[in-house]
C-alpha positions in Angstrom: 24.6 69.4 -4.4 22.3 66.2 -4.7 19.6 65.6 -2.0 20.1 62.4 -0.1 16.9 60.0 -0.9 15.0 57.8 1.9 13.4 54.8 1.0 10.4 54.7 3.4 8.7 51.1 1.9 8.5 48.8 4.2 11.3 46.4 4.3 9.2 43.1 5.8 8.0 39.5 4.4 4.8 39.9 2.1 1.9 37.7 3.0 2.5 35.4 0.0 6.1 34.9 1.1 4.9 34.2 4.6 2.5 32.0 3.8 5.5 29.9 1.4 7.7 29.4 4.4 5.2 28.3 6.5 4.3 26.0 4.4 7.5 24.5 3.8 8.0 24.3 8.0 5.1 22.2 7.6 6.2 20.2 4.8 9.4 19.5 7.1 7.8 18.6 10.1 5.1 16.2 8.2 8.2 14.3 6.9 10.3 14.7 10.8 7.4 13.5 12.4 7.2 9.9 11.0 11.3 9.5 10.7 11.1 9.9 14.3 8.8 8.0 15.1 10.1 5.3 13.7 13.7 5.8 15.1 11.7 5.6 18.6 10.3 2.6 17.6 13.5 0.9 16.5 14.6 1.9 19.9 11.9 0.3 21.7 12.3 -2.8 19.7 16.1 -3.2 20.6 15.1 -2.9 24.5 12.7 -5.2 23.9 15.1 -7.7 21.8 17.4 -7.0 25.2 14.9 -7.8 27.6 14.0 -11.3 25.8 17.8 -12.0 25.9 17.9 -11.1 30.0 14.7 -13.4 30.3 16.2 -16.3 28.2 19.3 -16.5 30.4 17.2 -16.2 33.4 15.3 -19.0 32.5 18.1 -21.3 31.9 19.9 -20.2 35.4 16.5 -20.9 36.8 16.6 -24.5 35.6 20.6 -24.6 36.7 19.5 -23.8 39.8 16.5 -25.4 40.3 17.3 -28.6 38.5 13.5 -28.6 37.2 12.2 -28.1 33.3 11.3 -24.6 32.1 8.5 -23.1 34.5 5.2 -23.6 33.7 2.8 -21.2 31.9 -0.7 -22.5 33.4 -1.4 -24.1 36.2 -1.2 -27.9 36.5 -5.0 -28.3 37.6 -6.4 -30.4 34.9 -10.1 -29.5 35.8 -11.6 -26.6 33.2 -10.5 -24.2 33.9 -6.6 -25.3 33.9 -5.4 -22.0 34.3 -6.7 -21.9 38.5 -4.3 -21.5 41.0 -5.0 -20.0 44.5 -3.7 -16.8 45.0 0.6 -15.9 46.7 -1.1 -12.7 47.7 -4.3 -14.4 49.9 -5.1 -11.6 52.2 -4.3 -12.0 55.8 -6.3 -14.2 57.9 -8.0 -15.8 55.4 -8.8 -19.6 56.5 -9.7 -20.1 52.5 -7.2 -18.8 49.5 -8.8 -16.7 46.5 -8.5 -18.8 43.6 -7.5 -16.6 40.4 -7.2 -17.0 36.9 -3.0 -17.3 36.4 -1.6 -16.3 33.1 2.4 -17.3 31.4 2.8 -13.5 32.0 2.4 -13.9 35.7 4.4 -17.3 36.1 7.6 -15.9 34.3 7.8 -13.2 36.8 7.0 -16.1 39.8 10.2 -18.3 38.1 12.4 -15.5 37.5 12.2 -13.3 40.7 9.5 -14.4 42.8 6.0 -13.7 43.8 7.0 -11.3 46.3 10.6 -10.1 44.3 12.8 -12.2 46.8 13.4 -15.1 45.1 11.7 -17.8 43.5 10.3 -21.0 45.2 10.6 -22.6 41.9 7.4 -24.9 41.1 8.4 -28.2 42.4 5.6 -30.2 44.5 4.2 -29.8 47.3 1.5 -31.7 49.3 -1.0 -30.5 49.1 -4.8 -31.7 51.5 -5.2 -35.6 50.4 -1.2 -36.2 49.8 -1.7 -35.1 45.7 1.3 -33.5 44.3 1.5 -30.4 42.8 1.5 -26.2 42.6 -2.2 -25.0 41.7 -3.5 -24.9 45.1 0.1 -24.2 46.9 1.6 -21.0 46.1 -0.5 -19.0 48.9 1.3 -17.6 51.7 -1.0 -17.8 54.8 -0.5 -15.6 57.1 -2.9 -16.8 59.7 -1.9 -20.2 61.4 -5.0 -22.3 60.2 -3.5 -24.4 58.1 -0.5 -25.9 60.3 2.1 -24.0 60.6 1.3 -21.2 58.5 0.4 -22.6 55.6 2.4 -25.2 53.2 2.2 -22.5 50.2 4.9 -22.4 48.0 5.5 -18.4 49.9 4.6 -19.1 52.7 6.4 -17.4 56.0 7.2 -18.9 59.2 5.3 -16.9 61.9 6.2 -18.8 64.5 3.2 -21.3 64.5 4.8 -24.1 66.1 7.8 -23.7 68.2 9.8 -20.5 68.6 9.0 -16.8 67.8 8.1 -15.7 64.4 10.9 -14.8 61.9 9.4 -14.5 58.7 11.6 -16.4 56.9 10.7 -18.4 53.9 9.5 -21.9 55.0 11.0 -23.4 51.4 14.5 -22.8 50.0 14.2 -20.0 47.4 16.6 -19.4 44.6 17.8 -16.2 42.5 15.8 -13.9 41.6 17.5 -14.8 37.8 16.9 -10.7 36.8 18.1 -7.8 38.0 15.1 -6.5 39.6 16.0 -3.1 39.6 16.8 -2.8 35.8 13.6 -5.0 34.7 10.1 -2.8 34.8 8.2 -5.2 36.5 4.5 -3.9 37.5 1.2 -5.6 38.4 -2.6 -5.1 37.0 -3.7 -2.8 39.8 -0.2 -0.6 39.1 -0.6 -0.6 35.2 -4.3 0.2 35.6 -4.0 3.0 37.2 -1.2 4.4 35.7 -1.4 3.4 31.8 -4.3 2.5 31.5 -7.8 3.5 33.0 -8.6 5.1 36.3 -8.9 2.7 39.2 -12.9 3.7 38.6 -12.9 1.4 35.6 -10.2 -1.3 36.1 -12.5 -4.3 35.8 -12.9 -2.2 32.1 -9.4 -2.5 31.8 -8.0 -5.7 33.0 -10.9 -8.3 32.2 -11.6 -11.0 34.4 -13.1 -14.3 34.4 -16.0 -15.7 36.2 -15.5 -20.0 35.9 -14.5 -21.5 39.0 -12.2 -18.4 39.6 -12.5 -14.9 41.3 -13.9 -12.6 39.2 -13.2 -9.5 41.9 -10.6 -7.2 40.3 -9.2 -6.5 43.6 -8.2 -10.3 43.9 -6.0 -9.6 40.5 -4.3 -6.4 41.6 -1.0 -8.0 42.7 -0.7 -10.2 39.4 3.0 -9.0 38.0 3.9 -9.3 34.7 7.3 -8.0 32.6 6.9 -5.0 30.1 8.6 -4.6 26.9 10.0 -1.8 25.4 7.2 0.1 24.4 5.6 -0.6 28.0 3.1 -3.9 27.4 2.9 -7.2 29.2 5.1 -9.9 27.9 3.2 -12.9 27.1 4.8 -16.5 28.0 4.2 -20.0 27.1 5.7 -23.0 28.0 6.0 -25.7 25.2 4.5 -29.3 26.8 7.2 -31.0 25.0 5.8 -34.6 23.0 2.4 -33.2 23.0 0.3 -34.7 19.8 -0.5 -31.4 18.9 0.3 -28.0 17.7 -1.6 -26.1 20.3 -4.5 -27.3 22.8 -7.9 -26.9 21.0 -10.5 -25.9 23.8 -13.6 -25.8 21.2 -13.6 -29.8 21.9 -14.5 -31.8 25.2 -12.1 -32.9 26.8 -9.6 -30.3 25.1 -7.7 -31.7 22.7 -3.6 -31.9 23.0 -1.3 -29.5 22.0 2.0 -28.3 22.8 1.3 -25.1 23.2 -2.0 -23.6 25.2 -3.7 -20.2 24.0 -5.4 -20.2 27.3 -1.9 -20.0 29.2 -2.1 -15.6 28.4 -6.0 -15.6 27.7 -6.6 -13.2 30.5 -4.3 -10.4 28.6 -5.3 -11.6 25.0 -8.7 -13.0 25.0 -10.3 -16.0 23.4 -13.4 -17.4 21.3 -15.7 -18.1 24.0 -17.3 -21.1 23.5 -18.9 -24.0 26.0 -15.7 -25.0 27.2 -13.8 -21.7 27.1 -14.0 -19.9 30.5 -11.6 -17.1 29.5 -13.2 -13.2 28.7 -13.5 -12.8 25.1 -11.8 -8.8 24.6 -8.6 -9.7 26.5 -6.7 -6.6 27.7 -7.1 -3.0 26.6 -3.6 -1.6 26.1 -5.0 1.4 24.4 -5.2 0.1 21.0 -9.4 0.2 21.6 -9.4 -3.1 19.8 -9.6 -7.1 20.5 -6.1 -8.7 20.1 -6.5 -10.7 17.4 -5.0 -13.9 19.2 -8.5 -14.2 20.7 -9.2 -16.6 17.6 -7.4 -18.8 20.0 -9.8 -22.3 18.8 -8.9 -22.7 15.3 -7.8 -26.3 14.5 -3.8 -27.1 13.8 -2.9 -25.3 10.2 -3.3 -27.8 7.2 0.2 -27.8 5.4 -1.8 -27.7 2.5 -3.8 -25.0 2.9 -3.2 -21.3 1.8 -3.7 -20.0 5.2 -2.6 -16.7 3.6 -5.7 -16.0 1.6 -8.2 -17.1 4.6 -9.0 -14.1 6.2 -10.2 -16.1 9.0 -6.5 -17.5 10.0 -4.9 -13.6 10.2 -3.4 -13.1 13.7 -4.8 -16.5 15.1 -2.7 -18.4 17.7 -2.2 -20.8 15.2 -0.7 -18.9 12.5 1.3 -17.0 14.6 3.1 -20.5 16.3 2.6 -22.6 12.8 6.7 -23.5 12.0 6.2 -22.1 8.2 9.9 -24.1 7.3 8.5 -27.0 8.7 6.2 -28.5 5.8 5.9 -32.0 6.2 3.6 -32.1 9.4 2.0 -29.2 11.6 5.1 -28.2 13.9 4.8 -25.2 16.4 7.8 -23.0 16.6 10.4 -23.8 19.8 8.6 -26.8 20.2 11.0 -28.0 22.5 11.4 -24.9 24.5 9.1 -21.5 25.0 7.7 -18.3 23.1 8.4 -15.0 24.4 5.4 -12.3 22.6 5.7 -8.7 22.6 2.6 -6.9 20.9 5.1 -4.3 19.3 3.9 -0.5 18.8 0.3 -1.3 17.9 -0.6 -2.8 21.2 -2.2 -5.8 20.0 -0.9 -9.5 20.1 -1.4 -11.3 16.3 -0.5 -8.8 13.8 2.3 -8.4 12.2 4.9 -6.0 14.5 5.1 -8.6 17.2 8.2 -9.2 18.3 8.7 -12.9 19.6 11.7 -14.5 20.7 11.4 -16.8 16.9 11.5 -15.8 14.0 9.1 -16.6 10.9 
């Protein structure tokens, strides 16, 4: 009879064999990794593409409804700096508004929904002290009754400063809001500070502020909104000022010289040159890239047709490359120079390089 043999080797994975399929696992994931990444950010781009269309057709109910131009993306105070307007969000009992440093970013959210989410008051004139028209100094909503009646801000509230009790209610008509509030991630500096960014320790790190003719407290910037994209940054805004000479105001000369579009409208978020006209910060806002946006080189002169900006390293990422109309050759022509730009920084965080998604295309 034959004996029944046992094989008692072990039966598991040698070292070497490991060591091969864990290296292919790693070969795998190297090569996951980046597909989805990249699947992520198509994703992100798409909502952001979808939020530039919602914005687009808000804007044109807001001039339906309103019967005025596109909103504005800087204030119409022609004194340096241009960008000064006083405050919606004065605290109460304040007989004198903060004046702060507006930005595009700010005033799309103002014209679409409304400083205060309820509905815009639109930017049409209103008297101001002296009987001079216009919106710099008048979008403060009072809430003392120092300034007869309650204040003649473009917000401002009726608490009952003249005849009757107070109700609150809006002292000038207001219209839309022209996006769905609740489906648009709308924060302000003080909210995206402290919850993207930095702690609330370091926010005047995070959120630069200027110091010409404007609060430079962070705390008078905290209520600022601002729309975010897809991948969670502030859209930027401009207004074109349509028959301007041109391309883009040039702030390294006194007076500035004309443009149709102004760097200085989003200089706050992106920075600029600073220079002895130039009262914006010179980093712009950290979005965690740890670099300066490269839109900063905000000053350079209107492109030369004839000039390959391409091999200048210094025209990379500047305003004026990003806005020059490159199928326009004849003359210097900014792109929708008859309407607005829409500027996402895209994945990298940083306005001017080449994954910005904009509302043209080059």
């Amino acid at each position: 009879m034959r004996t029944m043999r046992i094989r008692t080797g072990a039966l598991g994975f040698t070292i070497v064999e490991l060591l091969v399929v864990i290296g292919i696992i790693g070969i795998l994931v190297a090569l996951l990794i980046p597909a989805i990444g990249a699947v992520q950010n198509s994703a992100k781009e798409l909502k952001t593409q979808s939020i530039f269309t919602a914005i687009s057709a808000g804007l044109e109910a807001y001039r339906n409804a309103t019967g005025e131009t596109y909103p504005p993306s800087g204030s119409d105070y022609q004194a340096n700096p241009r960008w000064k307007i006083t405050s919606p969000y004065s605290p109460p009992g304040f007989t004198t508004p903060v004046h702060v440093a507006v930005t595009g970013a700010n005033m799309l959210v103002y014209a679409l929904a409304g400083a205060d989410l309820q509905g815009t008051a639109g930017f049409k004139d209103v008297s101001r002290t002296g009987g001079s028209p216009g919106f710099w100094d008048d979008l403060d909503n009072l809430q003392d009754c120092s300034f007869g009646g309650g204040g003649n801000g473009l917000y401002a509230l009726d608490y009952g400063c003249t005849v009757g009790p107070a109700t609150l209610d809006p002292l000038h008509r207001r219209f839309g809001p022209f996006l769905d509030i609740n489906k648009t991630d709308i924060t302000n500096m003080r909210d995206y500070a402290e919850d993207v960014l930095l702690p609330r320790n370091d926010y005047a790190q995070s959120v630069p502020v200027p110091s010409d003719g404007v609060s430079s407290d962070p705390d008078d910037y905290e209520k600022q909104p601002f729309i975010l994209d897809g991948f969670g940054f502030p859209i930027l805004y401009y207004k074109a000022n349509v028959g301007a000479s041109g391309m883009m105001v040039d702030w390294s000369t006194t007076p500035p010289g004309s443009g149709i579009f102004d760097p200085i409208d989003n200089a706050l978020y992106t920075g600029m040159i600073v220079d002895g006209n130039n009262p914006a910060p010179n980093s712009g806002m950290d979005l965690g890239a740890g670099k300066n946006h490269p839109l900063k080189l905000a000053n350079a002169p209107d492109v030369n047709p004839s000039v390959d900006i391409w091999s200048a390293p210094g025209w990379q990422g500047t305003f004026a490359n990003l806005i020059w109309d490159r199928k326009v050759t004849a003359r210097n022509v900014p792109v929708n120079k008859d309407s607005y730009l829409l500027i996402s920084p895209g994945a990298d965080a940083l306005w001017g390089t080449d994954d910005d998604l904009t509302n043209f295309n080059q």
